[in-house]
N, C-alpha and C positions, 0 to 999 in steps of 0.2 A: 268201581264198576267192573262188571264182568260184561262180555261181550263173545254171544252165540248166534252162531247161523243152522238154521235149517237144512237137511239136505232128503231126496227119497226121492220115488216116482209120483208123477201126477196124481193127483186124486187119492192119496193116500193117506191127508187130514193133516197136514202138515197145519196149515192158517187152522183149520176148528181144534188142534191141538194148542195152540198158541192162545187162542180166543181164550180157551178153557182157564190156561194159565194164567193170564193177565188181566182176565177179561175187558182187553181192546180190540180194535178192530185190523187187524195187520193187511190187508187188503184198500189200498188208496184209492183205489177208481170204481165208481159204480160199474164195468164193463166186467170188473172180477166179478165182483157180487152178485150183481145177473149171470152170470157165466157159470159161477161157483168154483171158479179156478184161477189162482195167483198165474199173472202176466207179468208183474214185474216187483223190483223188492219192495218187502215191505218191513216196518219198523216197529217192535214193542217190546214194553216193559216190565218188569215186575219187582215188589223187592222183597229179597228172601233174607228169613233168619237164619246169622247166620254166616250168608254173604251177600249182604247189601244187593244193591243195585244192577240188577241182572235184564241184558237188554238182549232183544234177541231179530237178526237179522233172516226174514221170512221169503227164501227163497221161491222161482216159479220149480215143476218139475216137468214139465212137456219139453219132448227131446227138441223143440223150436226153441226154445226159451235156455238154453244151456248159457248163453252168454250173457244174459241177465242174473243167473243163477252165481256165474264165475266173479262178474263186480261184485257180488253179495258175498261169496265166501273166501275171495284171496285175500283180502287182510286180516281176515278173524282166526282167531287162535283155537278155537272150541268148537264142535258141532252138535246137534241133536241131529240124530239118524233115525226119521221116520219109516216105515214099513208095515203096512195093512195087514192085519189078519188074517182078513175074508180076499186078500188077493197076493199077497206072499213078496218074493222078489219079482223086480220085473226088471225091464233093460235099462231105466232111466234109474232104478233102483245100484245099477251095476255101473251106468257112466257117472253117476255122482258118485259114486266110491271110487272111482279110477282119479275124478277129479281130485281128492281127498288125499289119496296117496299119492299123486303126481306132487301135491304140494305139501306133503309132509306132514301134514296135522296128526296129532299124538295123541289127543284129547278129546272124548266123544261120548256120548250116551246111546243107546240104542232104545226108541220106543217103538213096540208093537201095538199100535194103533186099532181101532176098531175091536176091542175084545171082545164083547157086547154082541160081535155079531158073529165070531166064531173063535174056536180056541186059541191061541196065541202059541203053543207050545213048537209044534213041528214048526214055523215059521221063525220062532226067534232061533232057534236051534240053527238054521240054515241062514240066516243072516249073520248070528255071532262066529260060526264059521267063514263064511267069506270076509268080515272085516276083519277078523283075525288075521289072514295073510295080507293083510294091509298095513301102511303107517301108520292107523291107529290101534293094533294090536288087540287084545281082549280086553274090551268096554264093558262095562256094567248094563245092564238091560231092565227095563220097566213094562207092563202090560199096561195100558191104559185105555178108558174108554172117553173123549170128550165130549160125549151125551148124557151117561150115565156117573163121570165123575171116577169112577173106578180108577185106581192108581196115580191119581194125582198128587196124594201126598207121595207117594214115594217117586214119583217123579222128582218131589220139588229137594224132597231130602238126598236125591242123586244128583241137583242141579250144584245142592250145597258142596258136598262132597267132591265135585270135580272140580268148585271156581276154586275151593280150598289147595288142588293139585297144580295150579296154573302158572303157570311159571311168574316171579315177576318184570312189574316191564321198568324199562330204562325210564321214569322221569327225565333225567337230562340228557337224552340221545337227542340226536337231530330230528327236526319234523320231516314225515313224508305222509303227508294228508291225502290218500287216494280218492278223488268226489266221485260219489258214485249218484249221487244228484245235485243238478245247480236250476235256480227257479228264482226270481224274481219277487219280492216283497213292495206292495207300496208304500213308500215312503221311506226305505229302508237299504232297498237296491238289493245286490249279488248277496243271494244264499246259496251256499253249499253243504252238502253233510256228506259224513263217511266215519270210517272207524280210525279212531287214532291208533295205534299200534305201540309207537315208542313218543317219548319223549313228551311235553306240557305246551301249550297254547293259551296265550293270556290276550285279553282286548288291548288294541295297541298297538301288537307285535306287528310286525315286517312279514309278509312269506312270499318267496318269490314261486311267480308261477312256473311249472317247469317248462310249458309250451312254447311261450316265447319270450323267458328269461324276465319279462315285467314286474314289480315289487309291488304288493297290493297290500293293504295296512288294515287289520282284525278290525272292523268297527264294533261288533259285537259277538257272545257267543253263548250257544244255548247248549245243555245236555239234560236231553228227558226232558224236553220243553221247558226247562225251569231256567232264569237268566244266572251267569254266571262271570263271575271277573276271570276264572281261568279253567280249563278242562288237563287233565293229565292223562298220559295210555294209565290202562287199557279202556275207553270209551266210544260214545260213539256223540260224534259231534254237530251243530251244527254253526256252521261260521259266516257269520255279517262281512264278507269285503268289500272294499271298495276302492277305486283308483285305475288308471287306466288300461283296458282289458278287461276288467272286474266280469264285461258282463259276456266273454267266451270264453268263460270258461262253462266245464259240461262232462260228463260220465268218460272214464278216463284219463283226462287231467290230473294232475297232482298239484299241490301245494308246500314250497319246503322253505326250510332254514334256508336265510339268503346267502350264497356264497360257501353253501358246505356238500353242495351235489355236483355230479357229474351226469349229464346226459350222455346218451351213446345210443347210436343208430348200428352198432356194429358189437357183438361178444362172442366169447369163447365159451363154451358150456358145458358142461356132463352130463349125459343123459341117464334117465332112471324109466327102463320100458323098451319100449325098439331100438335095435342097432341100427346104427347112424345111415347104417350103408342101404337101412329097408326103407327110412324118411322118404316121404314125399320131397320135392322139392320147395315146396309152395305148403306154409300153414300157416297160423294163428298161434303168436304169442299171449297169455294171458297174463297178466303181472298185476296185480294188487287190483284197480276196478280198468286197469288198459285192456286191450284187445287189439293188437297189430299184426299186420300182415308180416311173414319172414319169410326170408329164403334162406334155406340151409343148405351147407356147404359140409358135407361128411370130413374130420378130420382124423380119428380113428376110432374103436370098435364103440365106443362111449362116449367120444366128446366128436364134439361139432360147433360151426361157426355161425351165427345167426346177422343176416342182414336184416334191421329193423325197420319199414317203412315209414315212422315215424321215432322219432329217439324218444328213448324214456330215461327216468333217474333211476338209473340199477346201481347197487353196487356188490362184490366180492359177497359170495354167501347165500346169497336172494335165491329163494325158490321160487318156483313159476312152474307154467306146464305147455304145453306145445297142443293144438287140436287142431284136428282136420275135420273142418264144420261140414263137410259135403257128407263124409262118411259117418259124422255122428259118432267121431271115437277120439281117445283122449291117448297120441304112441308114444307119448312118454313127458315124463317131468324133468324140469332140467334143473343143477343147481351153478348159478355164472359164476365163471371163474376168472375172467379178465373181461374186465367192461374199455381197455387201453391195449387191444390186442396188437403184436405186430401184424406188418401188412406180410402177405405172401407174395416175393414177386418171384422168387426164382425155384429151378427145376428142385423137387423134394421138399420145397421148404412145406407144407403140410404135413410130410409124413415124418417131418422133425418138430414142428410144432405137437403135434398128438404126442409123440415121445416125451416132452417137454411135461404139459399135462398131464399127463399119466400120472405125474409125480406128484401134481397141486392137490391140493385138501380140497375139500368143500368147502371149508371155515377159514376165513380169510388168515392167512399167512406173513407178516410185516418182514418177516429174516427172509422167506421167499422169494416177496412179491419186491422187495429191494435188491436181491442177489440176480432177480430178471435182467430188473431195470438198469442195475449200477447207481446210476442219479433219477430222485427225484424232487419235488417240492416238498415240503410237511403235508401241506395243506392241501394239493392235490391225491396224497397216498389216504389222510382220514376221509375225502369225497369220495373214491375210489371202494370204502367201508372199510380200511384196513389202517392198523395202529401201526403206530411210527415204532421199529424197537430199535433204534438208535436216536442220539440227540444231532438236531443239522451240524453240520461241517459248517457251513456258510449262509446267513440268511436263513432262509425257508432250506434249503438245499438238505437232503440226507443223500449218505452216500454208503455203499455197500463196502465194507473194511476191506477182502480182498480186492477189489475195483477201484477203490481209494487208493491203496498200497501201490499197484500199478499204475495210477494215474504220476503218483510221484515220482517212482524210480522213470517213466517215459517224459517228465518235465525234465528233471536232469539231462534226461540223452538231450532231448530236444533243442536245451539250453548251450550244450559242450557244442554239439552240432551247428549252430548257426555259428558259434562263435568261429568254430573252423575255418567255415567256411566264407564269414565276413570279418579278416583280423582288424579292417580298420572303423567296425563296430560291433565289435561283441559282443553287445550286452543285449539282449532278447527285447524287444518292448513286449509287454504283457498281451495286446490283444495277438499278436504275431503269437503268442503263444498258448493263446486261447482257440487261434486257429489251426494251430496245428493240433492239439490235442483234443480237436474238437465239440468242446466245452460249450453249455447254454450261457454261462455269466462270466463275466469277469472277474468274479467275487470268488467264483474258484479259483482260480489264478493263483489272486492273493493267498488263501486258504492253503494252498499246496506250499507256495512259494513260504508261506509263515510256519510249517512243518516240514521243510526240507532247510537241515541246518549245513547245507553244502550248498546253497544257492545263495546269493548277497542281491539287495537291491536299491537302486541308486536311480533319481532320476526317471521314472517310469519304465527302467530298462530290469532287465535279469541277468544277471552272471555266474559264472560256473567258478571253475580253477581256474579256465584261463586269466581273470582279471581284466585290468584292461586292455586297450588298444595294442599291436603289434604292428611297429612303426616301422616301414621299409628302407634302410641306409642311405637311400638317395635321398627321402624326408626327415632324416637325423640330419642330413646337414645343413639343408633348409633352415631346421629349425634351430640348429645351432646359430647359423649366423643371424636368425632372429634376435636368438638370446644376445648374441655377442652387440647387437644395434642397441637394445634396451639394456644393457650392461651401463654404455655410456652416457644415455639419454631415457632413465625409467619409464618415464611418461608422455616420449616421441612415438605412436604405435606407428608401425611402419603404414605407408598408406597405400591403395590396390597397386598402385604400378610397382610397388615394390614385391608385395607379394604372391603378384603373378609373375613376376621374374622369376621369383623364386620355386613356380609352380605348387605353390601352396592355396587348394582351393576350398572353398566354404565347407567340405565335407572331409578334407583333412587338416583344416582346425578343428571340428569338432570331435576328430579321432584324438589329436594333441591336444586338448581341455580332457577329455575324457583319461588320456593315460597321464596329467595334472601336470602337462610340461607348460603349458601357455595358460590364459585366465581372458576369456570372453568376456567384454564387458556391453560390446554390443556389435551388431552385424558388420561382422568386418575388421573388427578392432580388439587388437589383441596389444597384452600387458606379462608381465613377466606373474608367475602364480599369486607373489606375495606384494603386488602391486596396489591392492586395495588396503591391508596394513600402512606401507608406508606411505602411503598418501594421507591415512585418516591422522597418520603421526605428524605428517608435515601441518596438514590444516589446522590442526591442535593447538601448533604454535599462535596462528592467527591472532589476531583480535577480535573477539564473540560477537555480532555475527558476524558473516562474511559474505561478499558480491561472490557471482560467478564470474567475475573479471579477475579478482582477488585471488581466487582460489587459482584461476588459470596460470597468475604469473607467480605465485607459489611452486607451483608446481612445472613449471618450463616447462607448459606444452600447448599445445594450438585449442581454438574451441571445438574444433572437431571430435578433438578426444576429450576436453575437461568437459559438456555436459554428458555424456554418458556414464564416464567415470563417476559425476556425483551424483546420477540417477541410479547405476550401481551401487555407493557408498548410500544412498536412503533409504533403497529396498534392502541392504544388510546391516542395518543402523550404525553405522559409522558415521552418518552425518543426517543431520534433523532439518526441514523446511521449518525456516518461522513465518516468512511470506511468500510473495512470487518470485519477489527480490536475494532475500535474503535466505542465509541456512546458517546452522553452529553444529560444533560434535557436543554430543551428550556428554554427561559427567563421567560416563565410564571409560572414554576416550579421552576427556580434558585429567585423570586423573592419573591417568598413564605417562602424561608428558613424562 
């Protein structure tokens, strides 16, 4: 399916142009009909040899109605540009064309309407002149009459010819369903339609709403009134939801792939039309069928910063256009450039952010928009509308190679640094090191630490060159005569009053475990390194299994230190529980004897 919007001034046959074509009625409310003037969109079809199924969205053109007209044509790819004969250009002739080119459309017919009632010639002449200096450049043009029929075939054979020019669309892109109506069915519940753009919709599906984040579930779906298991861009659809919220939604709204958009009440943008610096303060974003209020924020001669009064799903690339409804004029179209702008808080930062810009594409950027950022998620940078062109570091994590590179060589200092400065724990814990370097995970941590082959880790700690602990002379000989107590008695730990004698407190034992001169086997109790070998050798001897009584007088030492020791010796299998009672060493211990 192809999918066309109308665009011209009032009263210049746009719906009896359509009628002709399709012969439907593109006008929905009897108040058009009597009136004889399109109020709000309307819907029809036709299907040409050729290129299938061609739908066409029936814009109003009264300069009141411009924001009905903008829900109508900011998703569509394609326009017909209507223009009366008997009445030439007119203003609304000139702000639908501004609208056209704010939002880049490339793709366009031109009908000169009413020929029946006067020449067509000097009129389409002056109209493929001003579209000319527009985004859609030099269009193909038709005279037609939809009274007398005149140029309707070669209308239809111009309609061929352009869907054939259209770009195609991303089947598997993300949805972003803009409703440009939601209405209520009975028995049936929340309908909505609009133009699908990119990517496929099947009954079933998941789409989260983007207003208030809720997940409504496809109960049904129609294209061209006809029921369907799935619709694909470029269409125009209509969707059966259901599920809680189902029924606020309404024109502007959107519907997306659950978990692959980004909302944003705040972007950075380029302008295409007025300098930033002439912007009202105060306009009207228009984005796919949205319409929000913005306030802009000049940040140089082209780009500027849009506060959204309500957040939409933008992402990287998205055209749109800026209007100031009071004035009836369209000062420029914008293309976003950062939907995750930084904040401004200090003196210049603006006049370095525009600098910064300056530089950005229109077309989203992944080596760019990662060299910004340094780190980010995967799956926040494809939300954002921009490809990953690296593979993550960590997790979800991507990281910018120079920004990565310095992240390491600044863990190293980080690492040498505390060690310095703590000799009787040198070894970094990870999140200590996560905070200094500022890091969102800890998972970089590791990631760094597992690509820095000058860093060792032990323990949940990090370490440099220095190694371990640096033990002060007065606590060498401490620990000396510790040694020298457990020389003669392996398995007497000395107990507090001895070790506070000795000034040896819980936090240089664990300097002395760390630099492997003592063996912690539990709070307070310390053994000579190789203390849990010869003990698992002593028990060995035993007779399989063996009491914790048994084992204590094996081992000449109080029960204060033998259950630890063999809670120890089970957590590093040296010795096995069979009951409450009892325990043996394994065979790879009994076979050592």
């Amino acid at each position: 399916m192809h999918v066309v919007a109308t665009a011209g001034h009032v009263d210049h046959g746009k719906s009896a142009l359509l009628r002709a074509l399709t012969g439907m009625e593109p006008d929905r409310w009897a108040e058009e009909r009597r009136r004889g003037m399109t109020l709000d969109l309307g819907f029809v079809w036709t299907r040409l040899p050729g290129a299938g199924d061609v739908a066409f969205v029936d814009v109003p053109g009264h300069e009141r109605l411009v924001g009905n007209m903008l829900a109508g044509v900011g998703p569509v790819p394609a326009v017909l540009f209507v223009v009366a004969a008997d009445q030439g250009w007119q203003p609304q002739s000139e702000e639908h064309l501004s609208v056209l080119d704010a939002l880049g459309v490339r793709h366009g017919i031109l009908a000169v309407t009413r020929c029946d009632l006067a020449g067509p010639d000097a009129v389409r002449a002056e109209a493929l002149a001003r579209i000319a200096r527009s985004s859609l450049g030099d269009v193909p043009s038709v005279a037609v009459s939809a009274v007398t029929g005149t140029g309707l075939d070669a209308l239809r054979a111009a309609l061929v010819r352009m869907s054939g020019g259209l770009p195609a669309p991303d089947l598997a892109a993300d949805v972003r369903l803009w409703v440009d109506r939601a209405f209520t069915v009975r028995g049936h519940g929340t309908v909505v339609t609009g133009t699908l753009g990119a990517g496929t919709v099947r009954v079933g599906d998941r789409l989260q709403h983007a207003h208030d984040g809720r997940t409504l579930r496809v109960r049904g779906l129609e294209c061209l009134k006809e029921p369907c298991q799935e619709a694909g861009a470029v269409a125009r659809v209509a969707v059966n939801v259901t599920g809680p919220g189902a029924g606020d939604l309404r024109r502007g709204h959107a519907l997306l792939t659950p978990d692959r958009w980004l909302t944003t009440d705040l972007v950075d943008v380029r302008l295409r039309g007025d300098a930033a610096r002439d912007l009202p303060r105060d306009l009207t974003l228009h984005a796919g069928s949205a319409a929000v209020p913005v306030t802009v924020r000049p940040l140089g001669a082209d780009t500027a910063r849009l506060r959204l009064a309500v957040p939409l799903p933008l992402r990287v690339g998205d055209r749109a256009l800026l209007r100031d409804p009071g004035r009836h004029r369209v000062p420029a179209g914008i293309t976003v450039l950062d939907v995750r702008p930084p904040r401004l808080t200090r003196r210049g930062a603006a006049a370095a952010r525009a600098r910064e810009l300056a530089v950005a594409p229109g077309p989203a950027d992944g080596a760019g928009e990662l060299r910004r950022r340094g780190l980010i998620r995967r799956s926040e940078l494809l939300a954002m509308g921009v490809e990953p062109p690296v593979e993550p570091v960590a997790g979800e994590w991507l990281a910018d190679p120079a920004h990565w590179a310095a992240l390491r060589e600044r863990l190293a200092e980080a690492v040498e640094e505390h060690a310095a400065g703590n000799p009787l724990e040198p070894g970094m814990p990870l999140e200590t090191a996560r905070q200094t370097l500022g890091l969102p995970d800890r998972g970089l941590v590791d990631a760094l630490r597992a690509r820095s082959p000058g860093l060792r880790y032990s323990d949940g700690r990090l370490y440099g060159s220095h190694g371990g602990p640096t033990l002060p002379p007065a606590i060498e000989a401490a620990l000396e005569a510790v040694r020298a107590d457990l020389a003669r008695a392996p398995f007497h730990a000395p107990d507090a009053d001895r070790l506070h004698q000795l000034g040896l407190t819980p936090k240089l034992l664990a300097a002395a475990e760390a630099a492997g001169v003592l063996l912690r086997i539990g709070p307070g109790i310390v053994l000579l390194p190789d203390a849990d070998v010869r003990a698992a050798a002593v028990l060995a001897r035993l007779e399989q299994p063996f009491t914790t009584s048994q084992a204590r007088r094996a081992l000449d030492t109080t029960r204060r230190v033998a259950v630890p020791l063999l809670e120890y010796l089970d957590r590093h299998g040296h010795t096995v529980r069979v009951d409450a009672a009892l325990r043996r060493c394994p065979a790879t211990v009994l076979d050592g004897r």
